[in-house]
C-alpha positions in Angstrom: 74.3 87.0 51.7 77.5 85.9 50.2 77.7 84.2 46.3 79.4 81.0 46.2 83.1 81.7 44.5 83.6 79.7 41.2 87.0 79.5 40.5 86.6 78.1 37.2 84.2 81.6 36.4 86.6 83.9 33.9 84.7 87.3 33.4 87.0 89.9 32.2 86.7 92.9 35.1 88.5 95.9 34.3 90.0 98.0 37.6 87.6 100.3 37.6 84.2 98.4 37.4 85.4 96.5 40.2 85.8 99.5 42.0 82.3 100.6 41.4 80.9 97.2 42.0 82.2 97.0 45.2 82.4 100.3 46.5 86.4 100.3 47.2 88.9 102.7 46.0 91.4 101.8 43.4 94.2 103.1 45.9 92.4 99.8 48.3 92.3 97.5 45.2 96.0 98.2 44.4 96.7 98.0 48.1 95.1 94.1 48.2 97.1 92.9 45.0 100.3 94.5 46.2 99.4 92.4 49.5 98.5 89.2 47.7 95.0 89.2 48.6 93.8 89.8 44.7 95.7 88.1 42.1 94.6 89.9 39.0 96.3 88.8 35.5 97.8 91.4 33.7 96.6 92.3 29.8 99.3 92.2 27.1 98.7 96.9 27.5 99.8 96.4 31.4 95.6 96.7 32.8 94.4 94.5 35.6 92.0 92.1 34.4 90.1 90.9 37.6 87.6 87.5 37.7 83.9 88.4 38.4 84.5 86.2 41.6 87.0 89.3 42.8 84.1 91.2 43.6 82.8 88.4 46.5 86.6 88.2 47.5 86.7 92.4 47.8 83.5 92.3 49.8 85.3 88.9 52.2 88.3 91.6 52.6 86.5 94.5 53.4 84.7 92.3 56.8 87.5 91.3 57.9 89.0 94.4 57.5 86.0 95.7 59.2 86.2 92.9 62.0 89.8 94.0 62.9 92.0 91.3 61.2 95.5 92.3 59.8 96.4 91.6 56.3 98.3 88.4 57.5 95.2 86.9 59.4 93.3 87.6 56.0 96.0 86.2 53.6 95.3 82.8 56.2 91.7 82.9 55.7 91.5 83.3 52.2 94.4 80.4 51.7 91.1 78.2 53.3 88.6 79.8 51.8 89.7 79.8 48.4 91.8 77.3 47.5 91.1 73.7 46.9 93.8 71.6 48.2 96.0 71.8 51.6 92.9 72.8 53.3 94.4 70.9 56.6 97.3 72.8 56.4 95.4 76.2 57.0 92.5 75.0 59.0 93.8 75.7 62.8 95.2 79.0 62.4 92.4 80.0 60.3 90.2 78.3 63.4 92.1 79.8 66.0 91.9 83.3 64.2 88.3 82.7 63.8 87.4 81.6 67.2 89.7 84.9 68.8 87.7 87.2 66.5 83.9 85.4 66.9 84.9 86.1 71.3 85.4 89.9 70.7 82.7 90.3 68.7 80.6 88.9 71.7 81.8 91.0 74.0 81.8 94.3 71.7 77.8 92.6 71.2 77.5 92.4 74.7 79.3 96.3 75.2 76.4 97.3 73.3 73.7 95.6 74.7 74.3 97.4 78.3 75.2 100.6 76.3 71.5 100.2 74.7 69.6 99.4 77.9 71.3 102.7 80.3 70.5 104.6 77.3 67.2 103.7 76.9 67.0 104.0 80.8 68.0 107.6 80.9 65.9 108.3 78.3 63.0 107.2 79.9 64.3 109.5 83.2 64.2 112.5 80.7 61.1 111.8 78.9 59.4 111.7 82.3 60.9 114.9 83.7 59.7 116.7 80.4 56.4 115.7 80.7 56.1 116.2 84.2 57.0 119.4 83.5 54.9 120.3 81.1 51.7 119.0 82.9 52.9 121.1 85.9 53.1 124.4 82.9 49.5 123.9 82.0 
C-alpha cells in the first residue's frame, strides 16, 4: 500500500535512483517536472535533487496516469493531496474528478466481469466437446 508523504522528510535523490526506484524513465521524470507535477530543487552543478517522498508521488502519477487522468486532473489531485492549506479550494474538482473516474472504473469492472463469465462459458462448451471426443476415439 501507499507510504504516508512527509513533507518535512529531505533525502537527497539523484535523477537516476529515482528512476530505478520507481521504475519510470528519466524522459517520464523530466516530462512530470516540466508539467509541474515534481518540483525537484536544483544543485549548485545544475542536477535534480528529488525528496525521498518523490518516489510515493511518481508511483500517485503513474495510477492515475494509468486510470486515464490528464496531466491537469493530476496537477488538481496532487494540489489536495499534497499540500497543507487551501484544501477547500481543491476539494470539489478533485471530488468531482474522483467520483467521474471511481464510475468508469465500475463499469470497465463490470465489462470484465461478463467478459470473464462468456469466457469461462465457452470454455466449458470446448472442454466438453474435447472430451466427448476423445471418449468417442477410445
Amino acid at each position: 500500500m501507499w507510504l504516508l508523504i512527509k513533507s518535512w522528510e529531505r533525502i537527497s535523490i539523484h535523477i537516476s535512483e529515482l528512476s530505478k526506484k520507481t521504475g519510470v524513465s528519466l524522459r517520464s521524470l523530466r516530462y512530470y517536472e516540466e508539467k509541474k507535477l515534481l518540483k525537484p530543487t536544483r544543485l549548485e552543478n545544475g542536477y535534480r535533487d528529488y525528496a525521498e517522498s518523490d518516489i510515493e508521488k511518481v508511483k500517485f502519477i503513474q495510477l492515475y496516469f494509468n486510470l486515464g487522468l490528464t496531466t491537469k486532473e493530476i496537477t488538481d489531485f496532487f494540489d489536495c493531496l499534497f499540500q497543507n492549506e487551501d484544501k477547500l479550494q481543491c476539494l470539489p474538482n478533485a471530488i468531482e474528478v474522483g467520483e467521474r473516474k471511481l464510475n468508469e472504473i465500475k463499469i470497465q469492472i463490470e465489462f470484465l466481469r461478463k467478459a470473464e463469465s462468456q469466457l469461462e462459458r465457452s470454455l466449458w462448451r470446448w472442454k466438453n466437446i474435447v472430451n466427448r471426443t476423445d471418449s468417442e476415439l477410445r
